[in-house]
N, C-alpha and C positions, 0 to 999 in steps of 0.2 A: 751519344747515339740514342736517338728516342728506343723506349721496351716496344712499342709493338712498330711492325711495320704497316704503313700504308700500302691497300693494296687498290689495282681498280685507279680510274681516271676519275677526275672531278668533273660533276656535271655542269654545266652551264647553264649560269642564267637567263630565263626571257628578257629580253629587249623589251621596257619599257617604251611608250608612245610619249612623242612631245608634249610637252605642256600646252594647251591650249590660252591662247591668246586672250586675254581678260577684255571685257567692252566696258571702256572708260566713262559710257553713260547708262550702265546696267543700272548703277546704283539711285542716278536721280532720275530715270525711270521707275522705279519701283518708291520713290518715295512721295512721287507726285498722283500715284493711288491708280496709273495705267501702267498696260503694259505693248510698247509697239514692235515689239521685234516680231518676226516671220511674217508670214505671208496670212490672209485671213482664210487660205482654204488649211494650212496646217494648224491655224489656232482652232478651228470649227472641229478636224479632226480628232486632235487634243482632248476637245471637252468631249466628244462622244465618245472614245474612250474611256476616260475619267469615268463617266456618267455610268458607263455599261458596267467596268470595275463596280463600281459603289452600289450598282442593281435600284440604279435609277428609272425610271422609264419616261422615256422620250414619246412626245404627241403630236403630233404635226394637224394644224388649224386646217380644216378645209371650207373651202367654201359652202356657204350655204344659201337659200332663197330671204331674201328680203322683204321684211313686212310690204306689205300693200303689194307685193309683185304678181300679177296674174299668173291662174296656173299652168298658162300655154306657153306665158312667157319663160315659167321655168323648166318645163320639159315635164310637165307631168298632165294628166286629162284629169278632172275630177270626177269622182265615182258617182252616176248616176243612181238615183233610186225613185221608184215609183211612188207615187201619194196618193191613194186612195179616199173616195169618205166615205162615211155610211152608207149604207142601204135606205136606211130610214131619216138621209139628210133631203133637204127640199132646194133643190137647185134651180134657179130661174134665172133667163138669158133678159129678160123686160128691161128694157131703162129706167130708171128711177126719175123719175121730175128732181130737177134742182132743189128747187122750192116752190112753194105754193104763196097766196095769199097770207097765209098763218105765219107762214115762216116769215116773212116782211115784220109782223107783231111779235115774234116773239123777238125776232134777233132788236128791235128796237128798244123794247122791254131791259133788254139783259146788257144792253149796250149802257143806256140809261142810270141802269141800277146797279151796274158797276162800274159808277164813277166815282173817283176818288177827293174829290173836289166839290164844290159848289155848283150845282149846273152837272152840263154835259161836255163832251168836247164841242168844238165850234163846226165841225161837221161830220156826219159818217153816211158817205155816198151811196146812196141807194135804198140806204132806210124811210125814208119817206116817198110816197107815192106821188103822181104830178096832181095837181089838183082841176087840173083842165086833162080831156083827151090826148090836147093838141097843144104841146107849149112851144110859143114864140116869144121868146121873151123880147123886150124893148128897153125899158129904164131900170138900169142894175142896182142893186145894194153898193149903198154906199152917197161920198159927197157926191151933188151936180148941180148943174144949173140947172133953177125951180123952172118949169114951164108953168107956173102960175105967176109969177114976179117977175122971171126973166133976171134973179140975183143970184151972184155964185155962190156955192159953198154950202146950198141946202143939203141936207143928211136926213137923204131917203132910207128907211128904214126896211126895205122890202124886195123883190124883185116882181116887177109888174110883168105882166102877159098881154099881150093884144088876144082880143076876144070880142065879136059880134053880142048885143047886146042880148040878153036871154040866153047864151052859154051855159048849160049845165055848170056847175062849181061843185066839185065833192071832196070828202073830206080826205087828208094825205095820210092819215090814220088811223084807226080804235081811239076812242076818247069820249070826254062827257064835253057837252057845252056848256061854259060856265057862263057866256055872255052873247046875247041876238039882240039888235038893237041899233038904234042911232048911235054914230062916234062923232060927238064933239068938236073932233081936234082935226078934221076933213077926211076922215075913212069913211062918213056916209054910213050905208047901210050895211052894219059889222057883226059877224061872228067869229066867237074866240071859241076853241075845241082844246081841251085840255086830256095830252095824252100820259100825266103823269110824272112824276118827278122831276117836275120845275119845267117840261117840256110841253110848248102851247103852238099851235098855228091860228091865224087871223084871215081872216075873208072876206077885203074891203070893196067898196064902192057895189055893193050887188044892187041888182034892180030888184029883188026881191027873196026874200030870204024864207026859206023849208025846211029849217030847224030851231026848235025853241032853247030856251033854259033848262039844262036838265035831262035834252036828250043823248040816250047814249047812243054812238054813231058806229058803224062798221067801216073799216079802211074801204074809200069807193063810196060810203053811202051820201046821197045828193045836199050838200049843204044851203045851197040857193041858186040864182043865177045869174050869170056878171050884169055888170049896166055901169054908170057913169054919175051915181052919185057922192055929194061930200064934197070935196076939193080935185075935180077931174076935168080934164080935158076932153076925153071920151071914152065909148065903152071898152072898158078892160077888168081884171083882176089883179086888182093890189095884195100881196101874198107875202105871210111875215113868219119867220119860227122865232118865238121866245125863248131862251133859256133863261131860269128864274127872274121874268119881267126884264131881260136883256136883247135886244133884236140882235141876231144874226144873220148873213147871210145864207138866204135858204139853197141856194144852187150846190152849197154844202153838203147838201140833206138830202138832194132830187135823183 
């Protein structure tokens, strides 16, 4: 017979819960570096949890305005501010002329003497002035057929203008005259204006010419006036721009 006695009821154990069912592909899930079980609003829940645990802090991206986006486009007005000027600023409403006469010489000058090359370019529209009031031109720069020969393939060096005989002729820029005189080769009665850095214009067929050797001429000022000598058919201006002893087309230039 046991020394002491038992007194009192023995208490009873809790009731253990089933075992939980094991997932036969838990394992190569987690070895393939994902994980796919639940659903992804309990996975999102999960890591915000976690996160909060650990005193993470969670940021959420908002949108914002987009370079180049205007400010109305984004909902905002831009803050206006007044600009004042001085007192002792000089304000005038006047138009300014474009350019003048000068400006023709100067922008030709600068065009000229900033080229990187030999010569100039082959044209820069506007910089030369017209050498008649009135241009009509007729026989272009470039090959034709001679109206002296009637053969194809002559290589006019010039662009010719229809002009009544005694036509003012003036010069298409500032420059010295390096040559007045007869030309040889059928230009007739010829002056060459040299405006400078390999840049020349030529003055053919005149009925009489009002510039010598050596004068220096103003853009405009009267070089002669047209007529129909030399190798001509009738009265006009045979009209040439050189670049270093090279003819170009002057319609380039006009």
């Amino acid at each position: 017979m046991p020394k002491h006695r038992v007194s009192g009821r023995r208490r009873a154990e809790p009731a253990r819960p089933a075992p939980r069912p094991r997932d036969a592909h838990r394992t190569s899930r987690r070895r393939n570096g994902r994980w796919t079980g639940g659903s992804p609003d309990r996975v999102g829940q999960k890591l915000a949890m976690a996160a909060a645990v650990s005193g993470l802090v969670l940021m959420a991206a908002l949108p914002t305005t987009a370079a180049g986006t205007s400010a109305s486009a984004a909902g905002t007005v831009p803050e206006r501010r007044e600009v004042r000027a001085p007192e002792s600023a000089s304000i005038s409403f006047t138009p300014v002329p474009l350019r003048g006469s000068q400006d023709f010489d100067t922008q030709l000058r600068a065009i000229v003497a900033a080229s990187d090359r030999p010569g100039v370019p082959l044209g820069v529209k506007g910089s030369l002035s017209g050498p008649l009031e009135t241009l009509r031109g007729t026989s272009g720069f470039g090959h034709r057929v001679s109206p002296m020969t009637g053969v194809a393939g002559e290589f006019h060096s010039g662009q010719d203008f229809s002009a009544a005989c005694g036509t003012e002729v003036r010069a298409a820029a500032d420059g010295t005259v390096v040559s007045a005189g007869w030309h040889p080769y059928g230009g007739g009665n010829r002056v060459v204006v040299d405006h400078g850095n390999g840049l020349e214009t030529t003055y053919n067929h005149l009925a009489s010419m009002e510039a010598a050797k050596g004068d220096v001429l103003a853009r405009g000022a009267t070089v002669g006036t047209s007529g129909s000598t030399g190798s001509s058919t009738g009265c006009h201006l045979h009209f040439e721009v050189l670049i270093s002893g090279r003819p170009v087309d002057p319609m380039g230039w006009l």
